[in-house]
C-alpha positions, -999 to 999 in steps of 0.1 A, spaced: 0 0 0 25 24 4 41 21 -26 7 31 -39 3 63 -18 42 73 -28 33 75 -65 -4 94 -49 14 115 -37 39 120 -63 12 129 -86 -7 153 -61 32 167 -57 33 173 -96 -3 187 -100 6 215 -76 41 224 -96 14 229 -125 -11 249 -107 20 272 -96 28 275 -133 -9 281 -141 -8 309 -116 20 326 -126 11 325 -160 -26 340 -155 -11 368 -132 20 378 -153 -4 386 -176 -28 414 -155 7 428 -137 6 455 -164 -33 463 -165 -58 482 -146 -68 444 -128 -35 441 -109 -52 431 -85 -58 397 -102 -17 395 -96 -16 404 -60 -45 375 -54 -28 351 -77 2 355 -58 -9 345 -29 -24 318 -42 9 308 -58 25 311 -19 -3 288 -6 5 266 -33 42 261 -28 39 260 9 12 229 -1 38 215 -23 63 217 1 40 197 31 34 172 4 74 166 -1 74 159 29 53 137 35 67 115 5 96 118 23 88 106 57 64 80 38 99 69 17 117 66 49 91 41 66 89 17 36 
């Protein structure tokens, strides 16, 4: 089973890298416009995302260590 929940977890760990991307993308593209504030609230977003990604790393990692 844990095999299982490493690749889950993997995958979860790679969604998040593209959601960051998605983010970044999306408010890049209002920095420059009157709806900058799209930016500021996709940044924070991309924050809560990479703090997410982070939790999930390590929790693969503490899941690697126990198998």
């Amino acid at each position: 089973m844990s095999q299982s929940d490493l690749a889950e977890l993997s995958t979860i760990g790679a969604q998040l890298d593209e959601l960051v991307t998605r983010a970044v993308a999306v408010g890049d593209r209002y920095r420059e416009s009157p709806d900058s504030a799209i930016t500021s609230d996709l940044e924070l977003a991309e924050r809560s995302l990479v703090t997410a990604r982070r939790a999930v790393a390590r929790a693969t990692r503490t899941l690697a260590d126990s198998v």
